[in-house]
PyMOL Python script that loads the backbone (N, CA, C, O; Angstrom):
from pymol import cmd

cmd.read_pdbstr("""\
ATOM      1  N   UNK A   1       0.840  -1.171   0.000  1.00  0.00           N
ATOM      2  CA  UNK A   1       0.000   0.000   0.000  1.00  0.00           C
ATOM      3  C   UNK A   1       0.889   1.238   0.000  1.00  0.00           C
ATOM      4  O   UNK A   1       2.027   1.163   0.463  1.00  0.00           O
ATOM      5  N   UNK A   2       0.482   2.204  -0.428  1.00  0.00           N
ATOM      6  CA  UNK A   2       1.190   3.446  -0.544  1.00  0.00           C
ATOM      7  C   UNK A   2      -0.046   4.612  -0.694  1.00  0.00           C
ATOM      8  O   UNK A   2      -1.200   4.266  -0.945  1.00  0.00           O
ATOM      9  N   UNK A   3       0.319   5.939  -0.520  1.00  0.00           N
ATOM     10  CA  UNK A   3      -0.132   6.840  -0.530  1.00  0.00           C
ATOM     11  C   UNK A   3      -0.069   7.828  -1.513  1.00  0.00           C
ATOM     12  O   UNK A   3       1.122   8.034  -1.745  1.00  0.00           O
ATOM     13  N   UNK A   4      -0.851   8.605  -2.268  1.00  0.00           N
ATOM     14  CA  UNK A   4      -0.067   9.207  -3.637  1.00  0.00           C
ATOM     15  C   UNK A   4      -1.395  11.029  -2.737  1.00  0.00           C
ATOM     16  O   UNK A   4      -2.408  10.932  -2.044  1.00  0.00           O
ATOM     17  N   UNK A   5      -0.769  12.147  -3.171  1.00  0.00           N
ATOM     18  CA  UNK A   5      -1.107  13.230  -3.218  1.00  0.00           C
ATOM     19  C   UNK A   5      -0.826  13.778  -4.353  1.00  0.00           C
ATOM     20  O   UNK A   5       0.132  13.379  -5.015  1.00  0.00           O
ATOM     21  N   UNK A   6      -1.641  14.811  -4.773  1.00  0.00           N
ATOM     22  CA  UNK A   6      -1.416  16.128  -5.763  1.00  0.00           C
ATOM     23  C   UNK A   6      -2.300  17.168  -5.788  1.00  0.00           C
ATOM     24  O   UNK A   6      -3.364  17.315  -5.186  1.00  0.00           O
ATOM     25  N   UNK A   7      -1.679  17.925  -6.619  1.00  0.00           N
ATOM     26  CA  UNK A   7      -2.569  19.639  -6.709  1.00  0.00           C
ATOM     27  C   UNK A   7      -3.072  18.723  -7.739  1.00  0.00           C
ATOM     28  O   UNK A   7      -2.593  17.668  -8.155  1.00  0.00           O
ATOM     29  N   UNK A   8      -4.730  19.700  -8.237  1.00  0.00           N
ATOM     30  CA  UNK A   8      -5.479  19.077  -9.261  1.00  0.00           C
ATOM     31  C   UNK A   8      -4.677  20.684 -10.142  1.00  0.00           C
ATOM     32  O   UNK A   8      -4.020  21.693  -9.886  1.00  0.00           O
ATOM     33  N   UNK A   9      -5.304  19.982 -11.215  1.00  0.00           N
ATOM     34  CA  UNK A   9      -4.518  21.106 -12.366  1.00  0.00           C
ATOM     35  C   UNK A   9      -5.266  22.764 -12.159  1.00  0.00           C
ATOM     36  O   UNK A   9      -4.654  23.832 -12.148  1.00  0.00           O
ATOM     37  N   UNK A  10      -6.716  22.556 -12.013  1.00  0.00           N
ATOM     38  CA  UNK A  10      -7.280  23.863 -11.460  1.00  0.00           C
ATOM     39  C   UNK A  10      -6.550  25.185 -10.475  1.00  0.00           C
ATOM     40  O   UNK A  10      -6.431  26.402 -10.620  1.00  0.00           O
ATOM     41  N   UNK A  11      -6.147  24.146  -9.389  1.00  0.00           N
ATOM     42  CA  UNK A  11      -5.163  24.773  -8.267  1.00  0.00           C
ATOM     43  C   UNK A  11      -4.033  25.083  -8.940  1.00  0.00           C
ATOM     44  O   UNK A  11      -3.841  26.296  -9.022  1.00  0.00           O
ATOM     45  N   UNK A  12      -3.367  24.516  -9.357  1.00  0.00           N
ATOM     46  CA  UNK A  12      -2.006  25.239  -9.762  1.00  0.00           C
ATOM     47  C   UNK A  12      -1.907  25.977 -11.182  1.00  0.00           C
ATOM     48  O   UNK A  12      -0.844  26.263 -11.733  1.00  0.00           O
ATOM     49  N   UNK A  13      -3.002  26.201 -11.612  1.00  0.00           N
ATOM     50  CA  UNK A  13      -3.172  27.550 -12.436  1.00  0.00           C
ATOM     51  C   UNK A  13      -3.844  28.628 -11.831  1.00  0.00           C
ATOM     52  O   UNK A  13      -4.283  29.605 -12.438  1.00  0.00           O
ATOM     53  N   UNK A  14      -3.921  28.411 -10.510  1.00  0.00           N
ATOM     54  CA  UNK A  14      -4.361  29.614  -9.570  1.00  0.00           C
ATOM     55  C   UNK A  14      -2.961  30.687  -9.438  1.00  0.00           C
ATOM     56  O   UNK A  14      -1.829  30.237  -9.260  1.00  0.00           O
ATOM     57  N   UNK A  15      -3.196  31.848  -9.532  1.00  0.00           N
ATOM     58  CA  UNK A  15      -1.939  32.805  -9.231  1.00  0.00           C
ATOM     59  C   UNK A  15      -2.053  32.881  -8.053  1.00  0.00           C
ATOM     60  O   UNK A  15      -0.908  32.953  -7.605  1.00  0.00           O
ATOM     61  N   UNK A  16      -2.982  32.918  -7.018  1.00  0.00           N
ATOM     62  CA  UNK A  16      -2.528  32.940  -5.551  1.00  0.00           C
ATOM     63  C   UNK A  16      -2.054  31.385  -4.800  1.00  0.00           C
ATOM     64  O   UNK A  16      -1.777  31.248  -3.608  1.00  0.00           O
ATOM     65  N   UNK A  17      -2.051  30.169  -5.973  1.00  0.00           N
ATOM     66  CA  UNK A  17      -1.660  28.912  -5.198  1.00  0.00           C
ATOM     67  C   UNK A  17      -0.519  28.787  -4.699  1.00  0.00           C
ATOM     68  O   UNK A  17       0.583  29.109  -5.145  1.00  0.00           O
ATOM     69  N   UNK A  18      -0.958  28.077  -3.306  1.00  0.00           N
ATOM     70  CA  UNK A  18       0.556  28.039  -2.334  1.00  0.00           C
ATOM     71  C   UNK A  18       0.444  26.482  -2.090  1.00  0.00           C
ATOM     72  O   UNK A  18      -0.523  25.767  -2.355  1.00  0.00           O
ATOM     73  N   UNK A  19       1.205  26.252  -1.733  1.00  0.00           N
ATOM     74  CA  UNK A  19       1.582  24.198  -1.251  1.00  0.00           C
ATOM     75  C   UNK A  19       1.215  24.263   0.060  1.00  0.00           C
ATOM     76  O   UNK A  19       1.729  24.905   0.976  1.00  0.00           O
ATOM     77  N   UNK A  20       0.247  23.512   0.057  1.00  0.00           N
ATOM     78  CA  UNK A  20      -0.303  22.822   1.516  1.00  0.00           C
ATOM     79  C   UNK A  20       0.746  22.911   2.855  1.00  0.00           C
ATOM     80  O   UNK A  20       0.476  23.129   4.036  1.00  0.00           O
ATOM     81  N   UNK A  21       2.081  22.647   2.176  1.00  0.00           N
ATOM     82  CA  UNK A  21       2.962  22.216   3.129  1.00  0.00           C
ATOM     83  C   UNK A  21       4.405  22.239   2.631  1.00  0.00           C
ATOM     84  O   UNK A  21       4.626  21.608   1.598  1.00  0.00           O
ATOM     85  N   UNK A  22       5.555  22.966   3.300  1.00  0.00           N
ATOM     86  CA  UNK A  22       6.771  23.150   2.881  1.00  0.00           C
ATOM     87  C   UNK A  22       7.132  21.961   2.177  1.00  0.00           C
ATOM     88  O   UNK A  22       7.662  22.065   1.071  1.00  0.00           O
ATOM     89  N   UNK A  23       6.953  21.075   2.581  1.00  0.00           N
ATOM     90  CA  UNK A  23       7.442  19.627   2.086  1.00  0.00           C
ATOM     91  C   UNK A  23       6.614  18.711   1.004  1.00  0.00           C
ATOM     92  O   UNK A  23       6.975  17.592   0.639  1.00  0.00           O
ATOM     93  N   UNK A  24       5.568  19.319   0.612  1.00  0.00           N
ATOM     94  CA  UNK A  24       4.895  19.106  -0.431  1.00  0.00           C
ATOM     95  C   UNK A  24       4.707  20.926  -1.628  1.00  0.00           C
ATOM     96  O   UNK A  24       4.036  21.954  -1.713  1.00  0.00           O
ATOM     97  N   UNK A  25       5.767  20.252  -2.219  1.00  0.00           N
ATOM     98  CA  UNK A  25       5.496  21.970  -3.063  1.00  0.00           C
ATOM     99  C   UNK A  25       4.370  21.606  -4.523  1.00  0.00           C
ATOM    100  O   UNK A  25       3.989  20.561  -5.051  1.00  0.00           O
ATOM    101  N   UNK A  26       4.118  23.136  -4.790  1.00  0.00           N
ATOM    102  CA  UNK A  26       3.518  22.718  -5.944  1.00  0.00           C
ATOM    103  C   UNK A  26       4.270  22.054  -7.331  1.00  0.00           C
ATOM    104  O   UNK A  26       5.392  22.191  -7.819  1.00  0.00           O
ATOM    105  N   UNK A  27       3.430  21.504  -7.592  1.00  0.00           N
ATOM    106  CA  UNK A  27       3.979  20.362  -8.954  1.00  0.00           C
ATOM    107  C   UNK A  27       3.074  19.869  -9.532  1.00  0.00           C
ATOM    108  O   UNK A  27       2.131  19.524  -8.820  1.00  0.00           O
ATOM    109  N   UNK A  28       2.978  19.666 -10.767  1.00  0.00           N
ATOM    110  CA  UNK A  28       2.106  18.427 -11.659  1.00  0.00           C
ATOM    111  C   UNK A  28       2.201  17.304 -10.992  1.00  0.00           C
ATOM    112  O   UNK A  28       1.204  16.975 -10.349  1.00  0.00           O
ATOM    113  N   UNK A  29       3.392  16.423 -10.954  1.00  0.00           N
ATOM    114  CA  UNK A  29       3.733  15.110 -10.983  1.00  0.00           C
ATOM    115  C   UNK A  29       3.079  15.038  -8.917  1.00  0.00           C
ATOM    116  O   UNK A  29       3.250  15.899  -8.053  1.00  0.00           O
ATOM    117  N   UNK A  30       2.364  13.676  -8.801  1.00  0.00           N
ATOM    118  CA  UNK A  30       2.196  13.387  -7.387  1.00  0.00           C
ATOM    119  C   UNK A  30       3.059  13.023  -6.637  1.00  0.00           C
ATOM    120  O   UNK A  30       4.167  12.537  -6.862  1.00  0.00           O
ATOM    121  N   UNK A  31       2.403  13.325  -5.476  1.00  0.00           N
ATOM    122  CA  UNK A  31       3.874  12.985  -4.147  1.00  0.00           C
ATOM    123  C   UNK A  31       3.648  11.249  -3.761  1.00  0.00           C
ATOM    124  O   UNK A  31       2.452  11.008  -3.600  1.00  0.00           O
ATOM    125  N   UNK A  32       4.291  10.374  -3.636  1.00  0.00           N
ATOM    126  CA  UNK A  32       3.464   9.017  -3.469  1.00  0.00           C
ATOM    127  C   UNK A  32       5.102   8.546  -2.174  1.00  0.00           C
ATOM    128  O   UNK A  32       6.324   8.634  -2.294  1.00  0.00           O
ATOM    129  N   UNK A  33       4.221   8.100  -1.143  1.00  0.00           N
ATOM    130  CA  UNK A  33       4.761   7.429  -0.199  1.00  0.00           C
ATOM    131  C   UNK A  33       4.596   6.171   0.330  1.00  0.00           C
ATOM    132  O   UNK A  33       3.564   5.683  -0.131  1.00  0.00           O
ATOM    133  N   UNK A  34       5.284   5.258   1.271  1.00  0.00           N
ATOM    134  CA  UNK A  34       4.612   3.934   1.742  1.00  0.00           C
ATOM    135  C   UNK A  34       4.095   4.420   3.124  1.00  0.00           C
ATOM    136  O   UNK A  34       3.630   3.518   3.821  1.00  0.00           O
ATOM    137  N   UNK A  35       4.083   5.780   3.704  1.00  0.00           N
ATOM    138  CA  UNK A  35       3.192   6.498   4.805  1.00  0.00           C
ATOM    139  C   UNK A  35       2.526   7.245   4.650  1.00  0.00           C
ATOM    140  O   UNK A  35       2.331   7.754   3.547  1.00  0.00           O
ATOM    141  N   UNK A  36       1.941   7.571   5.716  1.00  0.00           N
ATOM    142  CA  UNK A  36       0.730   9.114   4.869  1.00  0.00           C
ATOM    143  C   UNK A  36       1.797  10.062   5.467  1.00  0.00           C
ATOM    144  O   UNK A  36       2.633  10.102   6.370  1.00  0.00           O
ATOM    145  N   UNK A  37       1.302  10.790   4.468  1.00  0.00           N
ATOM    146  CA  UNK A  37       2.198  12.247   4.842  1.00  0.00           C
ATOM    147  C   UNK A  37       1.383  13.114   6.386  1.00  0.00           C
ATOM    148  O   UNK A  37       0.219  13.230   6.769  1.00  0.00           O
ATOM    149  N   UNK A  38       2.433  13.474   6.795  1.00  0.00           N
ATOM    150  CA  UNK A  38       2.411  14.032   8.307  1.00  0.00           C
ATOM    151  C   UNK A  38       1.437  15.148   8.095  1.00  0.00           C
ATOM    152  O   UNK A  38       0.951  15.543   9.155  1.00  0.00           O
ATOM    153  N   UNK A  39       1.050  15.717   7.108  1.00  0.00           N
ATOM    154  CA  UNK A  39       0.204  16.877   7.345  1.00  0.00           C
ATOM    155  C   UNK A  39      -1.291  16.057   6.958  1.00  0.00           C
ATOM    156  O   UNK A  39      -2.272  16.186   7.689  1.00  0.00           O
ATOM    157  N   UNK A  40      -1.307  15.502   6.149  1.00  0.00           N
ATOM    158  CA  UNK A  40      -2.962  14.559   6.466  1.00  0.00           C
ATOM    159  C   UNK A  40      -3.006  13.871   7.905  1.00  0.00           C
ATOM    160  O   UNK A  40      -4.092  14.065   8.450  1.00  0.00           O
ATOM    161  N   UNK A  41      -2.360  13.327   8.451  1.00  0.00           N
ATOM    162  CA  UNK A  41      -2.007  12.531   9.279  1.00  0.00           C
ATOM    163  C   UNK A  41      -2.492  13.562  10.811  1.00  0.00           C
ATOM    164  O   UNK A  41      -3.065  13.086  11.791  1.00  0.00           O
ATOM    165  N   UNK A  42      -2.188  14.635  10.694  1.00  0.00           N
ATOM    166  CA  UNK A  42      -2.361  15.417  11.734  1.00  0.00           C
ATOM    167  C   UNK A  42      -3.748  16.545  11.401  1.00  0.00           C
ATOM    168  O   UNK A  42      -4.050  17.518  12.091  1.00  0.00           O
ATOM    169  N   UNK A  43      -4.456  16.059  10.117  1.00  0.00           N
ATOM    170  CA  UNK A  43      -5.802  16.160  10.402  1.00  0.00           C
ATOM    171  C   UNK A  43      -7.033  14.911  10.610  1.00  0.00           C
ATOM    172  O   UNK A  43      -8.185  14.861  10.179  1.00  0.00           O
ATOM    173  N   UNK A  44      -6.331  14.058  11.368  1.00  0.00           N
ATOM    174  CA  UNK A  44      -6.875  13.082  11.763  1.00  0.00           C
ATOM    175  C   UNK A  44      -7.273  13.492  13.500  1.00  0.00           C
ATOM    176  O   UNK A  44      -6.448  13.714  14.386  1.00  0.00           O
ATOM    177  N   UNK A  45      -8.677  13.502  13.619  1.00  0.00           N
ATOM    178  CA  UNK A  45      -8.891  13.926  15.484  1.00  0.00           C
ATOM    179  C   UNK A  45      -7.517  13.080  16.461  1.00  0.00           C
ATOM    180  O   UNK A  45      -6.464  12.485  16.229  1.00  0.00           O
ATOM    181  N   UNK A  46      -8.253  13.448  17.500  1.00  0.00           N
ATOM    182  CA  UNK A  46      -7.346  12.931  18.385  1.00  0.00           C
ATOM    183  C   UNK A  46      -8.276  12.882  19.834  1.00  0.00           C
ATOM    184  O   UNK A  46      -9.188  13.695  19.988  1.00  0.00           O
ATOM    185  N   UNK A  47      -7.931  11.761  20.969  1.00  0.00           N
ATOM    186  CA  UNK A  47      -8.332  11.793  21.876  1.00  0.00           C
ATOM    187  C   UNK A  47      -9.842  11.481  21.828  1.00  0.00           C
ATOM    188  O   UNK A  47     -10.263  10.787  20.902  1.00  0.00           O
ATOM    189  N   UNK A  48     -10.595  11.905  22.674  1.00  0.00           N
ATOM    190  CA  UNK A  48     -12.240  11.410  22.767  1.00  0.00           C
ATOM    191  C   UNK A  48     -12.939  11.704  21.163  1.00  0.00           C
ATOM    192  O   UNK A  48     -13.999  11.150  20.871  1.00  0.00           O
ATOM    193  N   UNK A  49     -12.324  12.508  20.301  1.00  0.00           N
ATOM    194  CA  UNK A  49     -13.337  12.832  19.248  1.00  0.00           C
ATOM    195  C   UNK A  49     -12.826  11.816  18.701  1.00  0.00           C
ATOM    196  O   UNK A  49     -13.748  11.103  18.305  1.00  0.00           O
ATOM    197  N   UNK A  50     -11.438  11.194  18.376  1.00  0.00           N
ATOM    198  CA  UNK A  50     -11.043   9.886  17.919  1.00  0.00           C
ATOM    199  C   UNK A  50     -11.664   8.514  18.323  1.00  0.00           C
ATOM    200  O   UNK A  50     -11.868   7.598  17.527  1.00  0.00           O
ATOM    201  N   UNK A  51     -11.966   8.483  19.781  1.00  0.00           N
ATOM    202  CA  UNK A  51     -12.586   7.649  20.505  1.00  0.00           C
ATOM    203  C   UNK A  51     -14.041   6.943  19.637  1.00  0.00           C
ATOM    204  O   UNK A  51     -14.150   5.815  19.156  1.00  0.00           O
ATOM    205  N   UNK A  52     -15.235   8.284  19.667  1.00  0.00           N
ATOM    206  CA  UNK A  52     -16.033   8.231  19.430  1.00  0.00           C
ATOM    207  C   UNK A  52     -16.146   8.358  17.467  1.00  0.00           C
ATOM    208  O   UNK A  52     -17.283   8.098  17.074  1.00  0.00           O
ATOM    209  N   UNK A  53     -15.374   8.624  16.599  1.00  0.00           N
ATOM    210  CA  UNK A  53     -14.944   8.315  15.596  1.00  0.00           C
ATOM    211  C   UNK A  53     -15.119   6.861  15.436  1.00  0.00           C
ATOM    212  O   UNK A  53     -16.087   6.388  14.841  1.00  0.00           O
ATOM    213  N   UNK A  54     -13.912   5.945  16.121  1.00  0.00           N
ATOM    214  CA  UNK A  54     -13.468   4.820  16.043  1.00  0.00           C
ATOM    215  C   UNK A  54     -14.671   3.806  16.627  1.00  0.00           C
ATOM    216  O   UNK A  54     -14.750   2.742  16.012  1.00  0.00           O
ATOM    217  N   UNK A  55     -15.653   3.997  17.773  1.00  0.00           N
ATOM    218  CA  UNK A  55     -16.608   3.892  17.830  1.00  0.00           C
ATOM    219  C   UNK A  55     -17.610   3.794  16.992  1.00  0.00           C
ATOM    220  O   UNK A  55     -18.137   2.744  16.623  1.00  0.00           O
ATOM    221  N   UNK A  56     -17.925   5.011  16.640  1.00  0.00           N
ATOM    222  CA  UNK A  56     -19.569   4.680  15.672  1.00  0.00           C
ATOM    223  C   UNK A  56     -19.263   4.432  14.269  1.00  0.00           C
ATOM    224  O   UNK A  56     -20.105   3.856  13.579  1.00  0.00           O
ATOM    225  N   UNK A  57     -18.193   4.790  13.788  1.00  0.00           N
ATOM    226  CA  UNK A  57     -17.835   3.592  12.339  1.00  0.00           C
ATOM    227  C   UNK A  57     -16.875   2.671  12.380  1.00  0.00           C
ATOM    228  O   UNK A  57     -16.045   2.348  11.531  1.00  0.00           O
ATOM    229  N   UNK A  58     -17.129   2.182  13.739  1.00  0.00           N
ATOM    230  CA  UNK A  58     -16.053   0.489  13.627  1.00  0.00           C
ATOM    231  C   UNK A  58     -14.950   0.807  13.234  1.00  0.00           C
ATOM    232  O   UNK A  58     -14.622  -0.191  12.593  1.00  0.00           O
ATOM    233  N   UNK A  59     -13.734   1.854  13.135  1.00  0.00           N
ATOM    234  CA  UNK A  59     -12.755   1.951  12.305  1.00  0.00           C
ATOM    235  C   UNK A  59     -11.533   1.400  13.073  1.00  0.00           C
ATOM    236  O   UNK A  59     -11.607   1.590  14.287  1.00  0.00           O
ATOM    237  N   UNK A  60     -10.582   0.852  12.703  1.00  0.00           N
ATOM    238  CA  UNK A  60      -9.417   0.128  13.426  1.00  0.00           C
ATOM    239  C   UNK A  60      -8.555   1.901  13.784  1.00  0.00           C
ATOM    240  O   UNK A  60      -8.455   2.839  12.993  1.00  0.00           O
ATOM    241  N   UNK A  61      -8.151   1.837  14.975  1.00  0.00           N
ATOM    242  CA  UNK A  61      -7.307   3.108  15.558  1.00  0.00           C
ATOM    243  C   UNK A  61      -6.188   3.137  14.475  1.00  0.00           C
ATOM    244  O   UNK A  61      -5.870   4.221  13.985  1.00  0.00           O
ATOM    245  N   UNK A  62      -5.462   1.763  14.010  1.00  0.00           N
ATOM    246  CA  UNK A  62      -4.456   1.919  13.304  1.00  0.00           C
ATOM    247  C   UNK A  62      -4.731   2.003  11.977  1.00  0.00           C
ATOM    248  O   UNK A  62      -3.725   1.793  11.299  1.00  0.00           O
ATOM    249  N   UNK A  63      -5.678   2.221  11.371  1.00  0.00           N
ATOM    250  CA  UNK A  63      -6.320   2.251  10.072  1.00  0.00           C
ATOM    251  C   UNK A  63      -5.956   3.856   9.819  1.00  0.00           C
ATOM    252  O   UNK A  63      -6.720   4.599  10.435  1.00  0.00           O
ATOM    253  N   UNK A  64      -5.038   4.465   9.110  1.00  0.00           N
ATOM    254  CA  UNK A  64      -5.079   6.391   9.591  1.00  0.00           C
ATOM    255  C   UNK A  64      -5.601   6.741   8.136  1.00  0.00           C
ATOM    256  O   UNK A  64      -6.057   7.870   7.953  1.00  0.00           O
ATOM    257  N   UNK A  65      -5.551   5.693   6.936  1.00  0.00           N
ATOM    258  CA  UNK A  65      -6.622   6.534   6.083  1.00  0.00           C
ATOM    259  C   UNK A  65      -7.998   6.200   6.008  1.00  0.00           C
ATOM    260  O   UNK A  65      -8.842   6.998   5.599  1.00  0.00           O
ATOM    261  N   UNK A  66      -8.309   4.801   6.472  1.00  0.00           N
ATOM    262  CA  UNK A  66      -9.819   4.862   7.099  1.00  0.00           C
ATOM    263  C   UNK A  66     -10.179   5.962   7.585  1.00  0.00           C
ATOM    264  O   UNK A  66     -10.857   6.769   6.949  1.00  0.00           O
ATOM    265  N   UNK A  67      -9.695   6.181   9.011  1.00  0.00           N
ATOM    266  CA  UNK A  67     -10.084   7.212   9.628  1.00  0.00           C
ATOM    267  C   UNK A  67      -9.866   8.712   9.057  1.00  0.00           C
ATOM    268  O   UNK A  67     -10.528   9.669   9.457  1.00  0.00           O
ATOM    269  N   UNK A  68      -8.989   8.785   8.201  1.00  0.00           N
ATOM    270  CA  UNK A  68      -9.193  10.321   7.235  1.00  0.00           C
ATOM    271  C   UNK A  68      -9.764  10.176   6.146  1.00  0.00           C
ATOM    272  O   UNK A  68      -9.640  11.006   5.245  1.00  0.00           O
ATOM    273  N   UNK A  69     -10.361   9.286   6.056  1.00  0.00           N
ATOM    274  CA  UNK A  69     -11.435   9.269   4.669  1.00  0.00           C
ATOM    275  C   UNK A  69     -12.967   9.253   5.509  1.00  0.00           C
ATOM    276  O   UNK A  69     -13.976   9.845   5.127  1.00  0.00           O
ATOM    277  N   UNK A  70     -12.830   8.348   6.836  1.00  0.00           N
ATOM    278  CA  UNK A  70     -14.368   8.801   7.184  1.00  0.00           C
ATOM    279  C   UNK A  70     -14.491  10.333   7.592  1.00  0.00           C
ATOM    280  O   UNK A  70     -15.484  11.049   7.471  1.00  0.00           O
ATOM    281  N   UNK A  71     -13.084  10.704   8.171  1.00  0.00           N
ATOM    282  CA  UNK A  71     -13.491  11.544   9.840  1.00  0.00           C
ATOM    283  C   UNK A  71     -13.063  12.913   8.458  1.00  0.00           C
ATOM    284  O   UNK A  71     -13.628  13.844   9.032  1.00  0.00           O
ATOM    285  N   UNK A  72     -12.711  13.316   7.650  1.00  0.00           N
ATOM    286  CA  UNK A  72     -11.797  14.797   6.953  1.00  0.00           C
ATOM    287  C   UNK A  72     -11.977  14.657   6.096  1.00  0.00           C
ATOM    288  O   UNK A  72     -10.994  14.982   5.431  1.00  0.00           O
ATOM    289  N   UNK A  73     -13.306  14.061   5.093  1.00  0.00           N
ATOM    290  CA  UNK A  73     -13.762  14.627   4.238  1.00  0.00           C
ATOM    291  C   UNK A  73     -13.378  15.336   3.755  1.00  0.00           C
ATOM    292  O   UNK A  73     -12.680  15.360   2.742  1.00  0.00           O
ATOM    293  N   UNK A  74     -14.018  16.576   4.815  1.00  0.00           N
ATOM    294  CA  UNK A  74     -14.774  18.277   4.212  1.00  0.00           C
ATOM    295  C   UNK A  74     -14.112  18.553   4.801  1.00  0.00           C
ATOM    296  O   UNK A  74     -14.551  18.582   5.951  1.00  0.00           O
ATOM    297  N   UNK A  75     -12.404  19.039   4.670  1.00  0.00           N
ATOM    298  CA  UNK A  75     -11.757  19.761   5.279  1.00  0.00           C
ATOM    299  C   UNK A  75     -11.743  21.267   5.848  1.00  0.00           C
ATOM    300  O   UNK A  75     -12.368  21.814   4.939  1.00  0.00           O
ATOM    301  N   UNK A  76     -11.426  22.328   6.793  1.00  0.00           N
ATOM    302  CA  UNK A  76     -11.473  23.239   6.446  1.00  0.00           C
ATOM    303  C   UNK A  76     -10.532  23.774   5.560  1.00  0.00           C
ATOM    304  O   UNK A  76      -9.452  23.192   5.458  1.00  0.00           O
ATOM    305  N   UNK A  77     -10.761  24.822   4.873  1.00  0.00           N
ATOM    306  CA  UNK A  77      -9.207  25.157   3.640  1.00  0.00           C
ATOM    307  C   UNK A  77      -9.673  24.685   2.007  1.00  0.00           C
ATOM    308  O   UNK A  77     -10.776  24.539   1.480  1.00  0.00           O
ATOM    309  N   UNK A  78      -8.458  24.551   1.578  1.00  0.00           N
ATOM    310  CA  UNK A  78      -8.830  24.354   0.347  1.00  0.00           C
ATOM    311  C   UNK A  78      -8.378  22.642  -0.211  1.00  0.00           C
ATOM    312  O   UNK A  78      -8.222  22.289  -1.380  1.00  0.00           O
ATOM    313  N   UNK A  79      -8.257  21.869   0.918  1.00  0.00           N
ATOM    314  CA  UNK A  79      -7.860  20.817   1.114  1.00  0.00           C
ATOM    315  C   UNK A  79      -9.298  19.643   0.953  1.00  0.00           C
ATOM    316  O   UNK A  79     -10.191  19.664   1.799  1.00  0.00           O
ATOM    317  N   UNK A  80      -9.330  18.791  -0.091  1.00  0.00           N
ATOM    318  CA  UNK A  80     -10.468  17.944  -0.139  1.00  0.00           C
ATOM    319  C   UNK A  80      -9.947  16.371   0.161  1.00  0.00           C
ATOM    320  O   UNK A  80      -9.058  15.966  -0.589  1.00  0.00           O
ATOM    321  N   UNK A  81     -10.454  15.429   1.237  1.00  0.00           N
ATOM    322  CA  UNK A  81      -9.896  14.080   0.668  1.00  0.00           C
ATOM    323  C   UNK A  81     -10.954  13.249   0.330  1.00  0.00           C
ATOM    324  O   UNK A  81     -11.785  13.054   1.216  1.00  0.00           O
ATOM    325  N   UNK A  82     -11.124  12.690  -0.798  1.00  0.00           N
ATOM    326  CA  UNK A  82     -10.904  11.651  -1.398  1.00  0.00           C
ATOM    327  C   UNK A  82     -10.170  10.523  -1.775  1.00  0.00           C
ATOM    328  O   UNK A  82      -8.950  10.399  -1.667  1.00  0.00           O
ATOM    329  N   UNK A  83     -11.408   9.245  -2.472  1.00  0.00           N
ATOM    330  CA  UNK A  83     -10.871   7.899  -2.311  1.00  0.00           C
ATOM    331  C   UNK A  83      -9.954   8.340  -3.588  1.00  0.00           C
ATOM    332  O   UNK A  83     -10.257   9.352  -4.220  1.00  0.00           O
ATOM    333  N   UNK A  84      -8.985   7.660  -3.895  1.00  0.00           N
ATOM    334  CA  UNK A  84      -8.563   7.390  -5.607  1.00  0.00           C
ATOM    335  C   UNK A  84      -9.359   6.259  -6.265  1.00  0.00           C
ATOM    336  O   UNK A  84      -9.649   5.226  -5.663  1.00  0.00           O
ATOM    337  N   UNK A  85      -9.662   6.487  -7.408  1.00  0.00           N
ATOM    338  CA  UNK A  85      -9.534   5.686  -8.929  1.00  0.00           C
ATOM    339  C   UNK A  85      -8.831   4.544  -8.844  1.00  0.00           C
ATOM    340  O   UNK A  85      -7.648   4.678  -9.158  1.00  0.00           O
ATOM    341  N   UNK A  86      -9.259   3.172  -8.437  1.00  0.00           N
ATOM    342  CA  UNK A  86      -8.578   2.158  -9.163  1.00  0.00           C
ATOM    343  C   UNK A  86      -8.892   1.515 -10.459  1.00  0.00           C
ATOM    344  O   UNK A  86      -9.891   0.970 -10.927  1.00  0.00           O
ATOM    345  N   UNK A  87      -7.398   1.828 -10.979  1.00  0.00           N
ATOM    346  CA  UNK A  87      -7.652   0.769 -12.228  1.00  0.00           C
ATOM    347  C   UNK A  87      -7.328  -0.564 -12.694  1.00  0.00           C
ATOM    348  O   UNK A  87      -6.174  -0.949 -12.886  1.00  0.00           O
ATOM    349  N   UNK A  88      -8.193  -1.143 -12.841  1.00  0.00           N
ATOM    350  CA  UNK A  88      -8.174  -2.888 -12.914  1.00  0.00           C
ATOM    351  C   UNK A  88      -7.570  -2.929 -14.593  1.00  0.00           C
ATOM    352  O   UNK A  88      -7.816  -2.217 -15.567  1.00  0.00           O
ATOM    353  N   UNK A  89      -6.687  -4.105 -14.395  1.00  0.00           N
ATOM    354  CA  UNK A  89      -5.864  -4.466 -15.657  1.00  0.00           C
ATOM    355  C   UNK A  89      -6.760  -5.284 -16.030  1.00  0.00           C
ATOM    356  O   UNK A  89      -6.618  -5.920 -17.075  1.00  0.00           O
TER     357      UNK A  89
END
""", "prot")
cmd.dss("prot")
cmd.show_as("cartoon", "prot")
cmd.util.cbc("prot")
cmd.orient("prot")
């Protein structure tokens, strides 16, 4: 499993677009890791709102894109998450 991020092409024909995060700059090409990157990762709750998260949708604590695909949606910002596109050979 791995993790892939990017600007959609919309955003980075924005003249005021800035990169989410020093360590993710803007670019075409995606960022792809075998971790989630620390700035999704730390919009994941924490503590009792995690609790009750992990609670009412069954989600494994160690599951961290389960839980940022149920719990951070609708981010605040200009930040959206979504599932990816698989494509079957």
């Amino acid at each position: 499993m791995y993790y892939r991020f990017s600007y959609t092409a919309d955003y980075l024909a924005q003249n005021d677009a800035a990169p989410i995060r020093l360590s993710l700059p803007l670019q075409k090409e995606p960022f792809e890791d075998k971790r989630l990157f620390p700035f999704f990762d730390g919009l994941i709750p924490e503590g009792w709102l995690l609790n009750i998260a992990e609670n009412t949708w069954k989600l494994n604590p160690r599951d961290r894109m389960g839980l940022l695909l149920s719990c951070c949606r609708d981010c605040i910002g200009a930040v959206s998450i979504v599932p990816m596109e698989v494509e079957h050979d």
